[in-house]
N, C-alpha and C positions, 0 to 999 in steps of 0.2 A: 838570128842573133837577139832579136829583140824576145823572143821566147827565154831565152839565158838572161838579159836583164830580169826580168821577172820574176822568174825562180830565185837569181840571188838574190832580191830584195824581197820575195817575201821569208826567205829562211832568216835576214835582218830581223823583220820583223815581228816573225815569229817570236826570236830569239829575246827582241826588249817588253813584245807583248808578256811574255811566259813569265819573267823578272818583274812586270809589271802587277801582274796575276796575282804574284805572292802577297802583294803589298798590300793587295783587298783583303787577302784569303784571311783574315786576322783569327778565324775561330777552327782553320784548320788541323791535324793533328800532321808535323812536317817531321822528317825523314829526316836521320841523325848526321849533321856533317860535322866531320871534325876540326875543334881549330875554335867551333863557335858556342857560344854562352851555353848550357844545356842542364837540364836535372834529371838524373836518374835514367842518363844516355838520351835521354827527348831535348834538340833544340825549344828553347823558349822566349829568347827575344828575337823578336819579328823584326825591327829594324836590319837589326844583324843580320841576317835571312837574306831581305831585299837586297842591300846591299853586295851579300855576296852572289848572288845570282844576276846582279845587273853588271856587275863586272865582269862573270863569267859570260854574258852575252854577249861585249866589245872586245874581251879576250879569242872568242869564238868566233868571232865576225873577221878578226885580222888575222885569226887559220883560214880560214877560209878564203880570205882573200888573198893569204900569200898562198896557197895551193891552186886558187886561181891563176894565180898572175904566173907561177911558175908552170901551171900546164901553158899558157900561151907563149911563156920565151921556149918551152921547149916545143912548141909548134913551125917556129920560126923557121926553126934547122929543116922544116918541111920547104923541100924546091915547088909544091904545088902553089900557083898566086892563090886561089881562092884560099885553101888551107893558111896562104901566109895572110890573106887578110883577116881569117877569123882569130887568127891566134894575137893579132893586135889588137881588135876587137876586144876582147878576151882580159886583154893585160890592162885596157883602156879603163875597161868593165871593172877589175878587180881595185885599180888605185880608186874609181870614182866610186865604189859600194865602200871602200875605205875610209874617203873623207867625207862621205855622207854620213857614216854611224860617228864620228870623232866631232863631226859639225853640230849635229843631234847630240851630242853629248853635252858640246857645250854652250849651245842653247839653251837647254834644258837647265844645266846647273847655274844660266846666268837668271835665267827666269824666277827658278824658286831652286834654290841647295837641297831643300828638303825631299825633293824627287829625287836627286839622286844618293843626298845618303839621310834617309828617311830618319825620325825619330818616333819613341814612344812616347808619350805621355799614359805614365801608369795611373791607374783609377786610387779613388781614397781609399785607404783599406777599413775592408771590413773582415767581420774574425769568425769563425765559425767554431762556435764555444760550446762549455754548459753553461756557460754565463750564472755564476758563481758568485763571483764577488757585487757585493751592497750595492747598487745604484740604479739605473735608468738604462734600459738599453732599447734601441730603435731597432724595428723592422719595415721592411718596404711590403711583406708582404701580412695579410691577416695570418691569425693563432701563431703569432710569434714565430711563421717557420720560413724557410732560405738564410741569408747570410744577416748577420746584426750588426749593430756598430760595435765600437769601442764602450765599457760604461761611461757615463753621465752621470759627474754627481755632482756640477755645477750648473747655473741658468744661464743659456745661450740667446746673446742675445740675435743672431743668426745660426740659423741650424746649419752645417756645412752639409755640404754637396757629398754621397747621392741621395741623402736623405731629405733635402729638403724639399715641400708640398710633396711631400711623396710614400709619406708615414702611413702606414697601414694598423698598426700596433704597435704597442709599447711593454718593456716585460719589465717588473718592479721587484726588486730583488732585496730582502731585508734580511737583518741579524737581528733577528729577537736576542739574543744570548748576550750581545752589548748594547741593547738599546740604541739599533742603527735600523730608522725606518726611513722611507723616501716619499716621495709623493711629484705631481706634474702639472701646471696646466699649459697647455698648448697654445699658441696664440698663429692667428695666419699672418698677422702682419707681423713684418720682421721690425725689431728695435722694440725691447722690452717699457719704455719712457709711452711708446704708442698706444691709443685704444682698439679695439679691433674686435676680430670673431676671437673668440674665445673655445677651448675645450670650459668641461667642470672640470675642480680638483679632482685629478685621478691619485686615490690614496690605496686603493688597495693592491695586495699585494698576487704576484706573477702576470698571467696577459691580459692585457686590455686594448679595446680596440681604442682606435682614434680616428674621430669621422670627422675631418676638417684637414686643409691643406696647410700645415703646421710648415711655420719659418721659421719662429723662438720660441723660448721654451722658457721658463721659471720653473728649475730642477729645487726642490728644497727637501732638507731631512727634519722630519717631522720632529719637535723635541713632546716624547711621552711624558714630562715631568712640565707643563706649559707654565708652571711655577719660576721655573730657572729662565725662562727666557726674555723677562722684562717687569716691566709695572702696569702693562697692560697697553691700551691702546681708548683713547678719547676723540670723539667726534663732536665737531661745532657747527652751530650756523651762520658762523662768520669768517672771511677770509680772515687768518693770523687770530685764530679765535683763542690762543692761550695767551694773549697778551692782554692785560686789562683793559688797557683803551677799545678793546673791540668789543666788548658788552655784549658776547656771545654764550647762548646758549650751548648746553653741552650734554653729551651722552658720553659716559662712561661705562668700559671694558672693562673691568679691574682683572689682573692676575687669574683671581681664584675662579674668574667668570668664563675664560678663554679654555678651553678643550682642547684634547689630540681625539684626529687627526686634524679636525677644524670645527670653532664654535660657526655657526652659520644663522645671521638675524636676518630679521624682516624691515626694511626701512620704516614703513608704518608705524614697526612697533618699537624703535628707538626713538621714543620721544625725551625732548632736550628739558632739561634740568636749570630752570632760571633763578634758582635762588642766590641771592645777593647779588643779582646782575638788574644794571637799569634799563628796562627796554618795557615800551606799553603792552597793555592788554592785548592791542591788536597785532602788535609785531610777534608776542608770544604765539597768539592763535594763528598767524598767517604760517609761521613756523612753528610748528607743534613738532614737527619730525622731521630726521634727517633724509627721510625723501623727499618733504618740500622745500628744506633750505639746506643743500649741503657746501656749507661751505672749507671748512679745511680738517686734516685731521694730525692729530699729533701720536705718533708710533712710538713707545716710550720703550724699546728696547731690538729683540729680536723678531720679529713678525712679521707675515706678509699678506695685505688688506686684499682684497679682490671683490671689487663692484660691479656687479652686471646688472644688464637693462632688462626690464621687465618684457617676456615674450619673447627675445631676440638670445644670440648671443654674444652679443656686444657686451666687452665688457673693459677693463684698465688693472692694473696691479700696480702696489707703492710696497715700497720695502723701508719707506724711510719716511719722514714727518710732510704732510703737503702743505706748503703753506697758502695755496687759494685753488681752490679746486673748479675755480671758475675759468680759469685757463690752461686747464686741462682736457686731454680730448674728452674726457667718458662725457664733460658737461660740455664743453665750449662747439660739442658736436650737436648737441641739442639731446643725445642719451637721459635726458631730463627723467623719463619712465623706470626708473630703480626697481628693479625687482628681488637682486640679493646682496646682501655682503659678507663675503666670510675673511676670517680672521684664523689665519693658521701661524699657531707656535714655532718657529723654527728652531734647529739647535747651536746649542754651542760657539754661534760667534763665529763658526768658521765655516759655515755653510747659508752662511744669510744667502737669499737669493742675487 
């Protein structure tokens, strides 16, 4: 008898194992039933799936145990005593393999619902394109190939999931024909306000790779006309350095100075302009240039500054006027070592970064 407990418990088990089974099998290719979610006759939600095979496990389990139970009342009608005790044995066997799978059941479902009626959580979509249209699109994998994102034609100030630290290439998509060009840099740390590793501007156009574990992005469309995008862009050596009272030196960007896809200076050689400003000989000399005194800068239109440290790739992006660059990370980090700044045109006002 006890050889019969055994067996019926492990065809239970069998049974919520198998239902079980499914629930891992997530990449397998599963056998069309009908009634359930499907494309082109292939079931495709796995939820669904689990669920209905974990029910047909406790629907199979109570055939079973009423074909049990009913072979041991019709044992009964046997006048043999041993035959009549197995056949209670039997019926005993059948209600207690019953409320063991209906106990486990709801065990189970008080513990966690989601065992027994499973959910998906579907992944972020991504699109398998010719990727066409103007913008920025992400790959996880090098030479731009597997699945890509959606385009990108704004600056993120987190990259969303599954792409983020997880960039392998970037593919850059322009319309010469409307004067619609894009450009990128990459930053690892997320929140675009931060300083951090840096990509360079990547301005050219189709694949490129990206050797940094990118969180945000500063997506900008390049403006080819860098005329239209502002009055230029001026650096001082004093925090709030466009205010008179701050008797700051100044370097000036003018309009006609600034380039597509990016003018790109040397701190060294932005040396500040002290005319009609009062500040000594020595204060001049200690500050000759905006690598030794940077203090703020003023963005007089559409543009976007980017300062990196000399040797490293550390670097900060401003889209809009600073007014004390001293309390900003690229300086307040000690990034004191300048080694570039570039100044990219953006376009039209509605693609500032």
């Amino acid at each position: 008898m006890k050889k019969k407990y055994l067996l019926f418990s492990a065809i239970l088990l069998s049974l919520f194992f198998t239902s079980a089974g499914y629930a891992l099998a997530l990449e397998t290719t599963y056998p069309n039933i009908p009634g359930l979610p499907s494309i082109n006759g292939v079931n495709t939600d796995i939820a669904s799936y689990v669920r209905y095979f974990f029910g047909l496990g406790i629907y199979l389990a109570g055939i079973l145990a009423l074909i049990s139970f009913t072979i041991g009342a019709i044992g009964l009608i046997n006048p043999n005593v041993e035959a009549h005790s197995d056949a209670k044995d039997r019926m005993k066997g059948a209600v207690l393999g019953l409320v063991l799978t209906f106990s486990s059941f709801i065990i189970i479902n008080t513990i966690n619902p989601n065992l027994t009626t499973p959910t998906v959580t579907q992944p972020p979509t991504v699109v398998i394109a010719p990727y066409t249209q103007p913008g920025i699109y992400y790959f996880m994998n090098a030479g731009c190939t597997g699945d890509g994102s959606n385009v990108i034609t704004g600056s993120e100030d987190a990259i969303q999931s599954p792409f983020k630290g997880k960039l392998k290439s970037v593919k850059i998509v322009n319309d010469p024909a409307n004067g619609v060009f894009f450009g990128v840099i990459f930053h690892k740390t997320a929140g675009l306000d931060n300083g951090g590793e840096c990509s360079q501007p990547i301005t050219n156009e189709g694949c490129q790779a990206v050797n940094i574990s990118a969180s945000a992005a500063d997506v900008f469309e390049i403006n080819q006309e860098p005329g239209l995008s502002g009055d230029g862009v001026t650096f001082y050596s004093e925090p709030y350095g466009w205010d008179a009272g701050a008797n700051a030196g100044f370097y000036q960007m003018p309009d006609g100075e600034i380039r597509a896809p990016f003018s790109q200076k040397s701190p060294h050689a932005m040396t500040f302009d002290y005319t009609n400003v009062d500040r000594p000989e020595a204060y001049q000399t200690d500050c000759l240039s905006f690598r030794k005194c940077p203090g703020s800068i003023d963005i007089k239109g559409s543009y976007l500054v980017a300062l990196y440290s000399s040797g490293t790739s550390y670097c900060q992006t401003f889209n809009k006027f600073v007014e004390n660059l001293n309390t900003e990370p690229f300086v307040a980090s000690g990034m004191m070592n300048m080694g570039d700044v570039y100044v990219i045109p953006t376009g039209g006002g509605n693609n500032i970064p």
